[in-house]
C-alpha positions in Angstrom: -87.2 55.7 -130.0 -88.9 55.1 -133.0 -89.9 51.7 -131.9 -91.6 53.5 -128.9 -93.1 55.8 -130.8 -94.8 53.1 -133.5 -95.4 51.0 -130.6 -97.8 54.2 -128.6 -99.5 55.0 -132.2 -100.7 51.6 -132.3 -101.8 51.4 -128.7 -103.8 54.5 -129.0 -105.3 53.1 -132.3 -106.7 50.0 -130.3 -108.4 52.4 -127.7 -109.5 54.1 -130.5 -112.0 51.0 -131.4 -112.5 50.2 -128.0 -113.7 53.7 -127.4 -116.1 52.6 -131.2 -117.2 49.1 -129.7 -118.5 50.7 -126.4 -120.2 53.5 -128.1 -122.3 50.8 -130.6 -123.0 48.9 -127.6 -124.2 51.7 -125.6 -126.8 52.7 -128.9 -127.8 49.1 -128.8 -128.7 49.0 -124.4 -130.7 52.5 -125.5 -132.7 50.6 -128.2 -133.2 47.5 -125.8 -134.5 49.9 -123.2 -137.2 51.4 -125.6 -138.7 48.0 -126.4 -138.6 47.2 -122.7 -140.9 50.2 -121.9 -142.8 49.2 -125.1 -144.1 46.0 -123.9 -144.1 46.8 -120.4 -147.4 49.2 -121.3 -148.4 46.3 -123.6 -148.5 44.3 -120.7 -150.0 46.7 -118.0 -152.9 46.8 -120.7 -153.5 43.1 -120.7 -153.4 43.3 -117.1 -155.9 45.8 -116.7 -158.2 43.6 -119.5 -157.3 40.9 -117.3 -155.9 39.2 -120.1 -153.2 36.4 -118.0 -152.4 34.6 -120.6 -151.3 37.8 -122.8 -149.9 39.0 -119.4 -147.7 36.0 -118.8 -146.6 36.5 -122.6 -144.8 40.1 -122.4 -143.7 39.4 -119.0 -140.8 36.7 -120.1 -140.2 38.8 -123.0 -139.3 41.6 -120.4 -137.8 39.4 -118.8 -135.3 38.2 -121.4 -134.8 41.5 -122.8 -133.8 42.6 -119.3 -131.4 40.1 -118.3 -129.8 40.9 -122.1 -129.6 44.6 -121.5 -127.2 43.3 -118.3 -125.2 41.3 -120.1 -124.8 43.9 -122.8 -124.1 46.3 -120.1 -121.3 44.0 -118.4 -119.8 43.2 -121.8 -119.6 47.5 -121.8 -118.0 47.7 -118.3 -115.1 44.9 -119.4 -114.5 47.1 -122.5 -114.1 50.6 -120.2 -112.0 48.9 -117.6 -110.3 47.7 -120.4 -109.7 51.0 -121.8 -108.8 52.2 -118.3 -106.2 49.4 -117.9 -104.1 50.5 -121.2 -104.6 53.9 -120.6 -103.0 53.5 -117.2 -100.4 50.8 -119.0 -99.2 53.6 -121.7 -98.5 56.0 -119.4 -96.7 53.3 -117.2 -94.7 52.2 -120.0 -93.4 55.3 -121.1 -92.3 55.9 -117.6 -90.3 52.3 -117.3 -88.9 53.1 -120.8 -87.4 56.4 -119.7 -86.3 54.2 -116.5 -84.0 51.6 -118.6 -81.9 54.0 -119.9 -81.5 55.7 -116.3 -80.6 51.8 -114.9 -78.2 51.3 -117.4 -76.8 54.6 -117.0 -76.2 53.8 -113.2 -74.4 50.8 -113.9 -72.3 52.1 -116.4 -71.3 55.2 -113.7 -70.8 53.1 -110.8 -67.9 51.7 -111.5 -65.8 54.8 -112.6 -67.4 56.0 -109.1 -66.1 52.7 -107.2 -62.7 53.1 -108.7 -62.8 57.2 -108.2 -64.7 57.7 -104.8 -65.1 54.5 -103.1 -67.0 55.9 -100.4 -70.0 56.8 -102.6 -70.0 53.6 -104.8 -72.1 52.1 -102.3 -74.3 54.9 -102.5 -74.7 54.5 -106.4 -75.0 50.8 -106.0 -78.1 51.1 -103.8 -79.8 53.7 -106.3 -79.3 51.2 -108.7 -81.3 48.7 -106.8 -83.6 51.0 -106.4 -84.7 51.7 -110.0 -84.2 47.6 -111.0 -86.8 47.2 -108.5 -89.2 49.2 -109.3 -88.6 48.3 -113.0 -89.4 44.3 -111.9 -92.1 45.5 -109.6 -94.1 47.1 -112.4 -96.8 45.5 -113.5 -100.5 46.0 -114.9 -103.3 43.4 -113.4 -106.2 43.1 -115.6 -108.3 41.1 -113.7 -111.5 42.6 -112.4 -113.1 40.3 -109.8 -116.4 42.9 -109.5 -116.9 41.7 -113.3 -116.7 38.2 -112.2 -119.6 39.1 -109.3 -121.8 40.8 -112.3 -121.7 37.5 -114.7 -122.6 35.6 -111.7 -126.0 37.9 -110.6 -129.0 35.7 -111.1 -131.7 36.9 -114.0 -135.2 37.6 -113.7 -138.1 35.8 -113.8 -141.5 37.2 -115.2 -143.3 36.1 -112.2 -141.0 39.4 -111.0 -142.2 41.5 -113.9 -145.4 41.0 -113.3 -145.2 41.9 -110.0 -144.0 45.2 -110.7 -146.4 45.7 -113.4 -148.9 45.0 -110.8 -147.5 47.5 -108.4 -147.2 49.9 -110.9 -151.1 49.6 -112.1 -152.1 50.0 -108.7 -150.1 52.9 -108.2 -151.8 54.5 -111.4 -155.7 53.2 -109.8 -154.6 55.4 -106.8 -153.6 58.1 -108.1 -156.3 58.4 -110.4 -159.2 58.2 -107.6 -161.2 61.3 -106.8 -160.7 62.9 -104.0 -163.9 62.9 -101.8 -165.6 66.2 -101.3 -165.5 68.0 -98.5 -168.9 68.5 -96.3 -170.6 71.9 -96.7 -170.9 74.1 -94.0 -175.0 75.2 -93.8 -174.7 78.9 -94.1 -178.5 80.1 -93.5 -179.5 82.0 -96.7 -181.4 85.4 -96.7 -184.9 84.7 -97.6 -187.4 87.2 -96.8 -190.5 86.1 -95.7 -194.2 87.6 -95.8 -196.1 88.3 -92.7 -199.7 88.8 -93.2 -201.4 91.2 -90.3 -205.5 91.6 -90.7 -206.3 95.4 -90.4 -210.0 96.3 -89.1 -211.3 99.2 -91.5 -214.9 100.3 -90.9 -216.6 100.7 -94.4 -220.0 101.6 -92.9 -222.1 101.8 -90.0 -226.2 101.9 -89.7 -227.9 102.3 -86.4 -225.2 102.2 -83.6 -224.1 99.2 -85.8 -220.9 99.2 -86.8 -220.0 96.9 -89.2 -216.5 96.4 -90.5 -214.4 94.4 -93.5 -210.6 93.2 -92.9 -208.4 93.9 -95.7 -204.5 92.1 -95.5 -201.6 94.3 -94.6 -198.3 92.4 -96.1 -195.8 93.3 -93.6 -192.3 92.2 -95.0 -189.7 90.4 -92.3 -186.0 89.9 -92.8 -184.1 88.0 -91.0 -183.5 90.3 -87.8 -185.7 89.7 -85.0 -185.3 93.2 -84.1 -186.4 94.7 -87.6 -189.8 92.2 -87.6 -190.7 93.7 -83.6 -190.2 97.6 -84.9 -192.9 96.9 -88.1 -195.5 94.8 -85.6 -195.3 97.6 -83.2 -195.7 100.3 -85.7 -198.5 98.7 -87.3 -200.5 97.6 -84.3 -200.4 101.3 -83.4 -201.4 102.7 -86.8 -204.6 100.2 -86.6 -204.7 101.9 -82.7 -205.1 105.1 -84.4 -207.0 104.3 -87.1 -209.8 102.6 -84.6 -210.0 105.3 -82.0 -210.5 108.1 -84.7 -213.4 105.6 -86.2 -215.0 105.4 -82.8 -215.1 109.0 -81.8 -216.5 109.8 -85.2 -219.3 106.9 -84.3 -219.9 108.5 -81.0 -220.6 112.3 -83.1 
């Protein structure tokens, strides 16, 4: 029991530093990330100077620090299956060390059974079968063939990177154009105009002769049709007025 006992401590101690080695590699994938978008500005800006050369430059380095990041990252996945495997293997193995007792126990009963009861020995025997079975059939299989598919994923190229830098500056372009006004709709403003009328006053008369000077009547118009007809009308009649009262005054 003891032997158990030393043999979980130092199982858990081993997840223990697997559990450290994925955390340092997960810090180190963070830092590779924030260099990444570091130069991937770098590069949009030679782009957009049309710098190629420059371009080319902090494309590869994407590029490599890219295809590290997924190596670093598949090295992190071996580690957690890892973890996952022993996990699942310590809690196996304390069951198939609480099972070897039971098996032994089993064999130990059956025969007092066989020589007792016969007719259940059989019985006993098969049980036993049963648990040195699944004792044998126990087994943990660290293999991980989607690992296998991960190593074997091809890299990329900066020819790719600067594609999507590409992509991503033209995104930016459009986004950034102005939007095109819209047409204005002509609404007619309310300008008033000045309508100049000539009104006939008689300033003297000699003889029968009647001689008369025109002085301007401003006459102001909005925009209603009907208002500009009303003042027309009520000034041709006041000048009506005005010229008939003149006459008959001639005519005394």
């Amino acid at each position: 029991m003891e032997e158990i006992n030393a043999q979980e401590s130092f199982n858990s101690e081993k997840i223990g530093e697997l559990r450290i080695q994925s955390a340092k590699l997960e810090q180190i994938i963070f830092k590779l990330k924030n260099r990444d978008r570091t130069l991937f500005k770098m590069c949009e800006e030679a782009v957009r100077k049309t710098d190629k050369l420059r371009a080319q430059m902090y494309a590869n380095e994407i590029a490599k620090i890219r295809e590290l990041i997924k190596t670093i990252t598949q090295s992190q996945l071996a580690i957690e299956c890892v973890l996952i495997r022993l996990e699942s293997f310590i809690e196996l193995h304390s069951l198939i060390s609480e099972l070897k007792p039971v098996s032994k126990m089993i064999q130990s009963v059956s025969g007092d059974v066989s020589r007792v009861m016969p007719g259940i020995a059989s019985e006993v025997q098969q049980l036993n079968c049963l648990v040195s079975d699944t004792l044998m059939e126990t087994k943990v299989d660290f293999s991980q063939p989607a690992l296998e598919s991960l190593y074997n994923s091809s890299s990329e190229s900066g020819e790719v990177i600067l594609k999507e830098v590409s992509e991503q500056l033209e995104k930016m372009i459009v986004d950034n154009l102005p939007v095109p006004p819209s047409i204005p709709i002509n609404v007619p403003s309310k300008v008033s105009t000045q309508k100049i009328v000539a009104e006939a006053i008689p300033v003297s008369h000699e003889a029968g002769i009647r001689k008369e000077s025109f002085k301007p009547v401003v006459i102001s118009q909005t925009n209603s049709p009907n208002v500009v007809i009303d003042d027309f009308l009520q000034v041709t009649e006041e000048l009506h007025a005005k010229t008939k009262a003149k006459l008959e005054e001639c005519m005394v």
